[in-house]
Each structure stands twice: as structure tokens, then as C-alpha cells.
C-alpha positions in Angstrom: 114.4 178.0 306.6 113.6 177.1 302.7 116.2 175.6 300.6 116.7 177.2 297.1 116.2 174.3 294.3 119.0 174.6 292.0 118.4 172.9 288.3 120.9 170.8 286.1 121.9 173.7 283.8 122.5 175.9 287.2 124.6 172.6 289.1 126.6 172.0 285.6 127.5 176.0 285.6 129.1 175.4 289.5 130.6 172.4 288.6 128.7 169.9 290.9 127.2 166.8 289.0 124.1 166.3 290.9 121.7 169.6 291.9 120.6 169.1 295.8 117.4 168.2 296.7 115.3 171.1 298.0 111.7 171.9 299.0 109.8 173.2 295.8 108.5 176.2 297.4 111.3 178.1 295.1 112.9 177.8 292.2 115.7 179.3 290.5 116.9 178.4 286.7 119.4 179.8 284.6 118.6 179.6 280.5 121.3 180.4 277.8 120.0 183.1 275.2 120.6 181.8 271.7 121.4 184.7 269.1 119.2 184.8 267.0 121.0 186.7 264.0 121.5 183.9 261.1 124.7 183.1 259.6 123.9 183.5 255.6 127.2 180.9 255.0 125.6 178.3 256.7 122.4 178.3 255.8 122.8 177.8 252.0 122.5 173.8 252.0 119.1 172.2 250.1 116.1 172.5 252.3 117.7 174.2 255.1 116.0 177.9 256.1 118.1 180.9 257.9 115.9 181.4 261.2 114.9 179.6 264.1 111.0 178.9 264.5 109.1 181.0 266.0 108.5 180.7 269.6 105.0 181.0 270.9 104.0 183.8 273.3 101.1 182.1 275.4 100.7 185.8 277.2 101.5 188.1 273.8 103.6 190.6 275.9 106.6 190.3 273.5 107.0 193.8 272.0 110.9 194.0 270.7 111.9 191.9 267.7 114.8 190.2 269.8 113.4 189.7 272.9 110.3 187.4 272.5 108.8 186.3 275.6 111.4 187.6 277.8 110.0 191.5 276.7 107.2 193.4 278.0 105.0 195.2 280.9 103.7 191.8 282.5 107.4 189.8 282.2 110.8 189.9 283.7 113.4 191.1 282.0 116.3 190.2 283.8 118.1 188.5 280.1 117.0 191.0 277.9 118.9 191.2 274.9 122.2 193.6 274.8 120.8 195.1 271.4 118.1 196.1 273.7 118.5 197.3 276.7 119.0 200.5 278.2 118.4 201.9 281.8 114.8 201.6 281.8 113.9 198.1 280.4 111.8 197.2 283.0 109.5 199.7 282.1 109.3 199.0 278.5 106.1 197.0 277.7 104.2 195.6 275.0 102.0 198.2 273.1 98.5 197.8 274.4 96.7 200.1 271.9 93.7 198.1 270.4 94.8 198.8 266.4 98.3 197.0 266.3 100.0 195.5 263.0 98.7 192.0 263.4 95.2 193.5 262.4 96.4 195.8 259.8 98.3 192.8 258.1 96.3 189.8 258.9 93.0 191.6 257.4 91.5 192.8 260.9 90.1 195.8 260.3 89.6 196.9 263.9 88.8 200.5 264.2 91.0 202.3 266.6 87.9 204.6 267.8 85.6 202.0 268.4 88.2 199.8 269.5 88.6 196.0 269.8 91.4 193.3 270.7 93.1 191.6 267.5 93.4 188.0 267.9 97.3 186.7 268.0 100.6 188.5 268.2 104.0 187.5 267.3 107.7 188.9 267.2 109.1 189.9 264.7 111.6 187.0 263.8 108.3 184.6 262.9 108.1 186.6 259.2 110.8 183.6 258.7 110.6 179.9 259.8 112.6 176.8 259.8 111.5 173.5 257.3 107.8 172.8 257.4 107.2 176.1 259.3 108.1 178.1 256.0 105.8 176.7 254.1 102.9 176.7 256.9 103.7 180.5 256.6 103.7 180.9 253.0 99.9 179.5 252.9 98.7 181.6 255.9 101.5 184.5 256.9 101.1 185.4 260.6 102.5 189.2 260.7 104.7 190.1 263.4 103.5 192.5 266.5 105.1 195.6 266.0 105.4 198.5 268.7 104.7 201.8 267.1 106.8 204.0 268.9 109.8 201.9 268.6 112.5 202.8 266.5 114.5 199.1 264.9 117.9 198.0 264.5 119.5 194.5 263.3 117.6 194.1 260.6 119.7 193.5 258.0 120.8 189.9 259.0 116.8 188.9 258.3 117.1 190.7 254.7 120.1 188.4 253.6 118.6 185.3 255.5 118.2 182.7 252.3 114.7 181.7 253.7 114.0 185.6 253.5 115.7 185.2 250.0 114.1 182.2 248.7 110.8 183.8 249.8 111.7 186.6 248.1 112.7 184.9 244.9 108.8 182.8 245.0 107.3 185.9 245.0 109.3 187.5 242.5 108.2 184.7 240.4 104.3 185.1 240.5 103.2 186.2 237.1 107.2 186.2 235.5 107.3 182.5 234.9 107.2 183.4 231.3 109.8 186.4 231.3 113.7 186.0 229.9 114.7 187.2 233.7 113.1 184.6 235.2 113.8 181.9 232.9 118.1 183.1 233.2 117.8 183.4 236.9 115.9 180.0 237.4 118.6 177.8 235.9 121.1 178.5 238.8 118.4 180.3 241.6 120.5 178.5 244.2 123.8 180.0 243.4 122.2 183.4 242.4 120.7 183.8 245.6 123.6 182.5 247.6 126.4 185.3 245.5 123.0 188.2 246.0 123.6 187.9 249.8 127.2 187.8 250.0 127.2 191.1 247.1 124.4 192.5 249.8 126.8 191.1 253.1 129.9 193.1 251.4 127.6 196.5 250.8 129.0 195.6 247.0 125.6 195.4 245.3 124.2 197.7 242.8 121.0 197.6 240.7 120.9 197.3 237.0 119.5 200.5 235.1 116.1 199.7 234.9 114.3 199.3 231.7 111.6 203.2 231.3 108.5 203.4 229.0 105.2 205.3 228.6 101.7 204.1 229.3 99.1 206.2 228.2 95.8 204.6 229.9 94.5 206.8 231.2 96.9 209.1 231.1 101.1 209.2 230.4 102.8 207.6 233.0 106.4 207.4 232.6 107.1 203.6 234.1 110.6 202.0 235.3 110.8 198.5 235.4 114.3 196.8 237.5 115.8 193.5 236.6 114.3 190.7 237.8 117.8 189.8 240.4 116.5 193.5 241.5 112.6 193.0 242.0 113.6 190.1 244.3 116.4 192.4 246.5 113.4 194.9 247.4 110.9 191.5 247.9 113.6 190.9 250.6 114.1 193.9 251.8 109.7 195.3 252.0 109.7 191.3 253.7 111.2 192.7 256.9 110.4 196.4 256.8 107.2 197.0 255.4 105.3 195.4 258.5 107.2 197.8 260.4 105.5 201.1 258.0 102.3 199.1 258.0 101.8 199.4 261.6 102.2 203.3 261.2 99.7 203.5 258.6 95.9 204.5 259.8 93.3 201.8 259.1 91.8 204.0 256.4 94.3 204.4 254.3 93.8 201.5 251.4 96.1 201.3 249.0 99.1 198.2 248.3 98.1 196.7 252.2 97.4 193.3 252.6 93.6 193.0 253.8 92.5 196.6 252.3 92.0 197.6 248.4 89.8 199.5 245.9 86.7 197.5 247.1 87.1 197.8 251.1 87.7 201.4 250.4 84.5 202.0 248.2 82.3 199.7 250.6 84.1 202.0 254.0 83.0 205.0 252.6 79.7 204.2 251.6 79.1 202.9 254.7 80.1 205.8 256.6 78.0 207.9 254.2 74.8 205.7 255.4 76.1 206.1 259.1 76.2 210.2 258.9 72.4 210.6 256.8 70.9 209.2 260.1 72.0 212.3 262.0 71.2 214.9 258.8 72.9 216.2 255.4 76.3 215.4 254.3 78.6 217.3 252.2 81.8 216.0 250.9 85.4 216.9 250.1 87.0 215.1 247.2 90.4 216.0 246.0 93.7 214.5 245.2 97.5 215.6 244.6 98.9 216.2 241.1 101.7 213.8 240.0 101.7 212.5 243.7 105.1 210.2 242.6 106.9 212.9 240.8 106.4 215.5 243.6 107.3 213.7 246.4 110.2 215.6 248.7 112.6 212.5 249.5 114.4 214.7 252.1 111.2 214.6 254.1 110.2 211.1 253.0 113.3 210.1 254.6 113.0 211.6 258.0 109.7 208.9 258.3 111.7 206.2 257.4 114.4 207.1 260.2 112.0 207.3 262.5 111.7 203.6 262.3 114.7 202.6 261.3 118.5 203.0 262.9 120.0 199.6 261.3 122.6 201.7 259.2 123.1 198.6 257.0 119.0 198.7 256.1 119.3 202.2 255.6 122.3 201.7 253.4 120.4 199.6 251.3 117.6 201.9 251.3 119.4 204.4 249.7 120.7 202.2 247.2 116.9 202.3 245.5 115.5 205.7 247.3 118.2 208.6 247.5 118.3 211.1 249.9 118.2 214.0 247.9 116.0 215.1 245.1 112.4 214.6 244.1 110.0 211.8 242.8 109.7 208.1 243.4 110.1 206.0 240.1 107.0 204.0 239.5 106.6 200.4 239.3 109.5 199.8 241.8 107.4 198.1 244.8 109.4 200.2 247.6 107.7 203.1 245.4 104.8 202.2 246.8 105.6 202.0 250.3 107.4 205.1 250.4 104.1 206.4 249.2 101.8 205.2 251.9 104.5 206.2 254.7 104.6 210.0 252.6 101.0 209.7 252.6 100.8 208.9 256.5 101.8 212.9 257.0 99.0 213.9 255.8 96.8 211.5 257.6 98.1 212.1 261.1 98.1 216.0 260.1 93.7 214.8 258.7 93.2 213.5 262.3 94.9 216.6 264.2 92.5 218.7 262.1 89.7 216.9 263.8 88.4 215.1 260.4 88.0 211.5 261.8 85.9 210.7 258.7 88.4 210.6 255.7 89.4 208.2 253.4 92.4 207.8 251.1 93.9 205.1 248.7 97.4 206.8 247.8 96.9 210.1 246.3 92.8 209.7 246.1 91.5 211.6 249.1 87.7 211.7 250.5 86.7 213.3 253.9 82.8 213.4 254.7 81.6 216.0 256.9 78.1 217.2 258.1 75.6 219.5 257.2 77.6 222.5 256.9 79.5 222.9 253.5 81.4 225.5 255.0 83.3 223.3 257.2 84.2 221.6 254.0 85.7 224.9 252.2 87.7 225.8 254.9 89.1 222.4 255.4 89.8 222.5 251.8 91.8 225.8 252.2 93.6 224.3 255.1 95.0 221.2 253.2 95.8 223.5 250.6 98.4 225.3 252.3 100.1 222.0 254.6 100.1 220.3 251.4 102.5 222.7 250.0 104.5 223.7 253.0 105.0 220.8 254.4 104.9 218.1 251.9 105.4 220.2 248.5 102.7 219.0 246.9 99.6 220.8 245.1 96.1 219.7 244.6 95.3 218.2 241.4 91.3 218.6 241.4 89.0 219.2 244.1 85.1 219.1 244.8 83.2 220.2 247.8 79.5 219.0 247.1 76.3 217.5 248.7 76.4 213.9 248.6 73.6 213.6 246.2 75.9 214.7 243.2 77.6 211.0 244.2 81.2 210.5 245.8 83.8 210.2 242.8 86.4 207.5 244.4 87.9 204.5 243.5 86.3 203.7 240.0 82.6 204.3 241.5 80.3 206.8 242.2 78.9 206.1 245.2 75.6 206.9 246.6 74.1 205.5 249.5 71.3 203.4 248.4 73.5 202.1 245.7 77.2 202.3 243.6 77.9 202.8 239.8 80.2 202.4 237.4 82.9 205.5 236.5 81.3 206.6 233.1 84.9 206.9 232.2 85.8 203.2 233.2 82.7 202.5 230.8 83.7 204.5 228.1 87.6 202.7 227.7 85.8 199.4 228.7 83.6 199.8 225.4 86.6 201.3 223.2 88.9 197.9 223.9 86.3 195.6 223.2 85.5 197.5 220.4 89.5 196.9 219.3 89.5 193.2 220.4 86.7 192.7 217.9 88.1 194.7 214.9 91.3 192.5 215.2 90.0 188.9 215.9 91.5 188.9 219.4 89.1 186.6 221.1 91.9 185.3 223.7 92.5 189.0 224.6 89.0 189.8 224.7 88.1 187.4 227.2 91.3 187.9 229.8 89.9 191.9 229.6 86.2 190.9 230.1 87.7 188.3 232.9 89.2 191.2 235.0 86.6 194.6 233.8 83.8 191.9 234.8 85.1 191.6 238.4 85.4 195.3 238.6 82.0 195.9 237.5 80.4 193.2 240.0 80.9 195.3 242.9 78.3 198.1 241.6 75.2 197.9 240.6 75.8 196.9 237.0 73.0 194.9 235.6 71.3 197.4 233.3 75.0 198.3 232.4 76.0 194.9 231.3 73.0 194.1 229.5 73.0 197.0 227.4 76.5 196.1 226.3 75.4 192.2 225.9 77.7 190.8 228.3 76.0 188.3 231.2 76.3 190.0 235.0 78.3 187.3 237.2 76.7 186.0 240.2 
């Protein structure tokens, strides 16, 4: 008969000093969870960081935020966490579908129809580290591995976490160093931070009226800019919940995601464009929403965001920038522009339930190509017409079903598919601010303005353009 092996932590438990010795044909151990919620109070001390460090998965089957290894289809789950279990544990796995969030966040572009395995996956508690692994994570973030049908809770400890805060707080700073918030907050950070999470911890804190004004390139835009102590409350909070929206987000949606853009976009689509001319004519749908921030309903925004989320302290804090009720999302706050993509994710799921796999969209800019029938194209057009307004309350702005020779209109380019130009109206204000920068002397201004238009305008085919404005082309 085989003897059972009991370990040290097992013979402390039954109060014998020494385990007996046994064959090693079986094994039993007994581990003691850790919580892994961090106490703000304690954390506050110089250097110290509110998480434990990541664990490493060697088999990636970790799939809930507070399980880590001890969570998914291929691994026991005997000591899953009380936060997370319910009378079907066993059966709740890892998501195996080939597009998960590490490749959405970490760059990865892995196309869910042609599939592919992203390489590395992590819970959701590695967005923070301890000491050295903090830092490690600032210069290369690894993104968590989020399930996408799974709905989260407990996340509010992570918000008020000071490494969360402190991370925050950094990238607040990029591009402020200069600014009266920054330079007011920066002379007591520590203490700032440390009263932000307790106002947070009580459900006490309130944002400052922000500070509104017009931009008028090119076109009005009505902007509201928050406090500096409120930029870096929503850097803390979109640190823990926008890799949760991310994953929900189809890979060819490209706007305000880490790893996409204006150029992946306008190189996607003109790639695609090449791809469909091998197999006959293409026609093309351009169109996009009018006042896509103003109009958004935030009664159906927020039924997306509950989807995910069922922390009530998250969601209370939530509210505190994004009301239930009412419409419009203010712009320049950065949950603004998550709640876009996530609004925006309706109309992509509804794209792909119509059949048209071969859309793109950055925001409120929408392109689907289809084949050689134009007709196709008018009755899609019809179709988004009416879901647009019944189920997101939103009306086209402009519209354009053409052959692809007229050139695709998205992004700032006009895309063909031998080659991509510059937007004549990109052009056109380009010439009329140099045009100012000379009249006034400003040759500072003129060359931060040539610095950025410059990179812009090396991603088409420029040359001629460049030359007849007497600028040099960059390699």
C-alpha cells in the first residue's frame, strides 16, 4: 500500500514537528493564498510600490485577474479565489481565441480571421510591480491577458494602489513639466498622491471645473481641459480599465490604442485595397458621424461599460467623470476617448454581423471596401443609416460610395493602390502657417511645425510636394 508524503507546511498545520517519510509516488501540499488587494496606508513609504510582482505562468492558462496560475481549462482549481468562484469553476478556462489583449496592447496585430497565437500572457495584477519590476514595466509594459466574456470586480484597490498612482502621476507629467499644475503639484507629489487615495478610498473626491475653450483648426471644437490632480485620477483609473475595453475592441479599429494609429490604419487599408484588385473592381464606402462626441447617448454607452464592469466602487468613480444620463462626452478628457472606441465597438460588432469583414475605422472615420458591385455599397450605406440612428442616435456627417480610382479619403491621405498623397486640405493649412511663421519672424515656431507636418507628410508620396514648397523630403 503507498504512503501519502505529507510536506512541512501540511505537518506544521497537524501539529507534528517532523513530516513522515513516505514513498514519492504521491504527493500532497497545502499552500496559503496571499490576498492580493494592497493596503494604500502601507504602501506610502519612499520606494516602496502597492502590488506584489507578478507571478509567471509557464502554461498561460491564467484567465481571472485574482486567480493567476491556479485559474483555467488545463489547471486545478481546488483554491480558487472566494471573489471568484461559483458552482462551475472547474469549467471556467482560459480564453483560447487567437486575437486576445496581449496582441491588441503589445502591438501584435494578429488578425482574428486568419488567425495566429500571440506570444506571452499575463494576469491582470502584472499592470503593477514591486521595486525594480516597476520600472522594468515602465520601459517595456507587458499587458495583462484579459478574458472577453468576463465581466470584473475588485478593481478599485489597483486604482488607489500608489504604484498605480505614481505611475499615473509620471505620465501625467509627459509634456506638463512646464505648466503651473505641474510645477504646484510637484513640490509635495508624495503627500498629494497619498491624501488623492485616501479622498478616492472615502468616495470624497470631486473634480475641479475644468478650464473650456474653442479651437478652430479645422473646424470649432469646444475643448475642456481638467486640472492637472484630475488628469492624473483618470491616468489611474484608464491604467486598470482600459486593457479590459481594449480587449473588446476589433483589431481594425485604430484610434488612441497602443500599437495602432493614423499610419497603420492608412497602410491596412491600402493593403487590403491591393489584396481585393487581384480578384476584380472595388468600390468603396466612406462616411463618418456628425459631432460623434456631442451625440453620443451615455445611457447606452454605459450599458458597454457594465458589461465589463460590476466593481460598484469603479463604477462609482466612473460616474464621477461620465454621468449616466444625458448626451456628449467632453473632449480632451482621456476617458473621452475610451468611451469613444467602446461607443464605437457597437457599430463594429453590428459592421461584422452585416457581413462587411473589410471595414476600417479610426473613431468617427469609417471605410468599408467591397467588390465589384456598387450596389452592395448603397444598400449598406442605407442600412448603417438607419442603426446609426436607432440604436446609437447618431447621423452621418458625409458619405461617398465611389470606385476606388477617385482615391480613398481617410486619415489625412488619399490613397490609391500604387501609391498615397497628401490631403489637399492638409496642404493648403500647412502652406497658410508657414506663410504666418514667416510674416512674424517666428523661426522657433516654424521649425517645431515643419518638425511634426514633415513626419506626416513622409508617409505619402511627397517628393514633388515638398520640393515645390522648398522644403528637403526626410529619408
Amino acid at each position: 500500500m503507498q504512503q501519502m508524503r505529507i510536506s512541512p507546511c501540511c505537518a506544521s498545520i497537524c501539529g507534528s514537528s517532523r513530516a513522515p517519510s513516505a514513498s514519492p509516488s504521491l504527493s500532497i501540499s497545502i499552500r496559503s493564498r496571499r490576498s492580493t488587494s494592497p493596503k494604500p496606508d502601507a504602501c506610502w513609504g519612499r520606494g516602496s510600490l502597492g502590488l506584489r510582482e507578478p507571478r509567471n505562468d509557464p502554461r498561460g492558462n491564467g484567465a481571472n485577474w485574482n486567480d493567476g496560475v491556479n485559474a483555467g481549462s488545463r489547471a486545478s482549481n481546488w483554491n480558487n479565489a472566494p471573489s471568484n468562484s461559483n458552482n462551475n469553476i472547474g469549467a471556467r478556462g482560459v480564453c483560447d481565441y487567437p486575437f486576445t489583449a496581449s496582441a491588441l496592447l503589445t502591438g501584435a496585430r494578429t488578425d482574428p480571421f486568419t488567425g495566429g497565437q500571440p506570444a506571452g500572457r499575463a494576469s491582470a495584477n502584472t499592470i503593477l510591480g514591486r521595486g525594480a519590476a516597476s520600472s522594468a514595466l515602465r520601459r517595456n509594459p507587458q499587458p495583462p491577458h484579459f478574458s472577453l466574456g468576463t465581466r470584473y470586480r475588485n478593481l478599485f484597490a489597483s486604482i488607489i494602489a500608489p504604484a498605480n498612482l505614481r505611475e499615473a502621476y509620471r505620465r501625467t507629467s509627459l509634456g506638463k513639466r512646464g505648466t503651473l499644475g505641474f510645477l504646484r503639484f510637484k513640490e509635495d507629489a508624495e503627500a498629494r498622491l497619498y491624501y488623492l487615495a485616501k479622498a478616492l478610498e472615502r468616495g470624497d473626491y470631486r473634480p475641479a471645473p475644468p478650464r473650456e475653450f474653442l479651437v478652430f483648426d479645422p473646424k470649432p471644437r469646444a475643448i475642456s481641459a481638467l486640472s492637472f490632480e484630475d488628469r492624473v485620477v483618470q491616468h489611474a483609473l484608464c491604467l486598470v480599465i482600459e486593457p479590459i475595453f481594449d480587449a473588446t475592441l476589433m483589431p481594425r479599429c485604430y484610434a488612441c490604442r497602443r500599437g495602432y494609429g493614423t499610419h497603420v490604419g492608412v497602410r491596412a487599408v491600402q493593403a487590403e485595397l491591393r489584396r481585393q484588385l487581384e480578384y476584380g473592381d472595388v468600390y468603396f464606402l466612406k462616411t463618418d458621424f456628425k459631432a460623434f462626441f456631442a451625440s453620443i447617448d451615455r445611457a447606452r454607452l454605459w450599458r458597454e461599460i457594465e458589461r465589463k464592469i460590476s466593481d460598484r466602487r469603479t463604477l462609482e468613480l466612473i460616474e464621477v467623470f461620465t454621468p449616466r444620463a444625458g448626451t456628449g462626452l467632453p473632449i480632451g478628457n482621456l476617458t473621452s476617448q475610451l468611451w469613444a472606441n467602446v461607443y464605437g465597438g457597437v457599430f463594429d460588432r453590428w459592421l461584422v454581423a452585416q457581413g462587411a469583414l473589410q471595414w476600417h475605422r479610426y473613431m468617427d472615420d469609417v471605410v468599408v471596401l467591397g467588390g465589384s458591385d456598387w450596389r452592395s455599397m448603397v444598400s449598406l450605406l442605407h442600412q448603417v443609416e438607419i442603426f446609426a440612428e436607432r440604436e446609437m442616435h447618431l447621423r452621418l456627417s458625409r458619405w461617398m460610395v465611389a470606385h476606388h480610382s477617385r482615391g480613398i479619403n481617410f486619415l489625412g491621405y488619399r490613397i490609391w493602390s500604387t501609391h498615397k498623397l497628401l490631403r489637399r486640405s492638409s496642404v493648403v493649412r500647412a502652406r497658410r502657417r508657414l506663410r504666418v511663421f514667416d510674416r512674424h519672424g517666428d523661426a522657433e515656431g516654424r521649425a517645431r511645425f515643419l518638425g511634426s507636418w514633415m513626419g506626416h507628410a513622409s508617409w505619402a508620396d511627397s517628393h514633388n510636394l515638398l520640393a515645390s514648397m522648398g522644403l528637403c523630403a526626410r529619408n
